[in-house]
N, C-alpha and C positions, 0 to 999 in steps of 0.2 A: 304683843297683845293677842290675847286668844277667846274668841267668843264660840258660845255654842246655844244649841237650844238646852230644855229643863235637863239637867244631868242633876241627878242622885249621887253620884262620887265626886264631888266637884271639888273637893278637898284631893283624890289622889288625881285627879288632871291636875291640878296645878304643882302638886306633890311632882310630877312627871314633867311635865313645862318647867321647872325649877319657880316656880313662884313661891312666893314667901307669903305668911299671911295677910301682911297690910294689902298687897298685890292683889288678894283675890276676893271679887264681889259673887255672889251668888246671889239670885232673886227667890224669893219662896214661893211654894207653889201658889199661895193664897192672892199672888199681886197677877199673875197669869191674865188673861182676858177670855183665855180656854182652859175651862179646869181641865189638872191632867191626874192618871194613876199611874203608878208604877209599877211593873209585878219583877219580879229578880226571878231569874233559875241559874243556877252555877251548873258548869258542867266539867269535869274533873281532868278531859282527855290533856294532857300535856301539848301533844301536837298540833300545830296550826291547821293542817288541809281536816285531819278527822276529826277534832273539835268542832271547823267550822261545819262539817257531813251532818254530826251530830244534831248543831243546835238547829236544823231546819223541820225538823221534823216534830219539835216541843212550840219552836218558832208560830207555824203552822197550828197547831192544837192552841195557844194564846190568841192568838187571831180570831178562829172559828170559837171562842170563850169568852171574849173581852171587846170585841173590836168586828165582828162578823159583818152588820150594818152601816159601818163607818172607813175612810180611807184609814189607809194605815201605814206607818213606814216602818223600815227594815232596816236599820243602820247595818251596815258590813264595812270590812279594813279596807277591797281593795276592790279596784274595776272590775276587774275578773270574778271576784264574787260576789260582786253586785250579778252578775251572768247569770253564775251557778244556783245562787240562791232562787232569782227568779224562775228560772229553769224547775228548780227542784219544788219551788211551791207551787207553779204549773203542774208538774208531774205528784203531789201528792192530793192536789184537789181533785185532778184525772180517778186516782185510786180511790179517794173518797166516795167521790159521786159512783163510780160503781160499785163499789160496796155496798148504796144505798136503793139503785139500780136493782141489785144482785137481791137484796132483801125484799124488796115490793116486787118483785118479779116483772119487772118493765124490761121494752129494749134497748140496751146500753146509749146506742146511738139518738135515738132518734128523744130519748130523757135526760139527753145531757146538757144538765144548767152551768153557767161560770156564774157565780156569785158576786164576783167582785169586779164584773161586765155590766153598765148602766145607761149603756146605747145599742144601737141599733147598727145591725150589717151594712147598712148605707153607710151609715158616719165613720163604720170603724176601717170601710174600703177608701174611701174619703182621704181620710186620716193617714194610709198604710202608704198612700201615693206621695206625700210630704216626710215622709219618716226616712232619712238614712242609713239608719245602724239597722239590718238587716235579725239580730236576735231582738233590738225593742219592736220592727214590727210584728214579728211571733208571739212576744210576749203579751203585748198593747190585745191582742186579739185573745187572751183569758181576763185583761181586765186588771193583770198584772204589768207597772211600767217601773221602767230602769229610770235610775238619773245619778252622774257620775261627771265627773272631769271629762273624762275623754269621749263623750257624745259631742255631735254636734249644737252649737249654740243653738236650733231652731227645733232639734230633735229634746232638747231638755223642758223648750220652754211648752212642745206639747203637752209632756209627760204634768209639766206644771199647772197646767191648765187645766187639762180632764183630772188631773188631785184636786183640785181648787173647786171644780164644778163638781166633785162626788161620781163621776163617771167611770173612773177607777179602783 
């Protein structure tokens, strides 16, 4: 049995699961209880490591397009770039906000907003002292959080909590 949340191709998951048609249910978006949208970008790279380089950076511009005000999730293949990902969308909202910085002629540091941060330095010191995986408490602190198989069971159900409260 294989369940997932709304998938758009849900024909070639099962196509790949080896299921057969009688086998596979698909709900419509219209039964949802959260309407959802879907945007598609294909990207062309053949190779795993630079396709994934690739799509964070389009990833990132969908986000700040679609989703800027609201939590958002990031599906990836594997643990590891569950990492990199959040790493690399940490580091291109860095770039942004200076860009934006660099344009209004403020100082870098002391006008640097995180966006997708919706607590406060207390909560999020709070928070860093209960967190074991050492890259989600770096991350947790842009407002960016990981969740993955191999976090700890206590360290996931953070990351679940501040998505569920809008805090990240």
């Amino acid at each position: 049995m294989g369940l997932s949340t709304a998938l758009a191709n849900a024909k070639d998951v099962a196509d790949w699961l080896g299921i057969h048609k009688l086998g596979l249910f698909n709900f419509k978006p219209s039964v949802r209880p959260v309407p959802i949208k879907v945007f598609f970008e294909g990207f062309p790279e053949k190779h795993y490591c630079p396709r994934m380089a690739t799509m964070n950076k389009p990833s990132w511009k969908a986000i700040m397009t679609h989703a800027k005000d609201h939590p958002t999730l990031v599906f990836v293949s594997s643990r590891r770039q569950t990492r990199l990902t959040a790493l690399d969308l940490i580091a291109l909202m860095a770039a942004d906000q200076q860009e934006k910085i660099a344009q209004n002629g403020g100082d870098g540091f002391l006008d640097f907003k995180k966006p997708f941060l919706h607590m406060d330095t207390e909560e999020i010191s709070m928070l860093s002292e209960y967190i074991k995986d050492d890259n989600l408490k770096h991350t947790i602190q842009f407002g960016v959080g990981m969740h993955h198989a191999g976090l700890e069971e206590s360290d996931r159900k953070i990351v679940e909590d501040l998505f569920v409260k809008k805090k990240i």
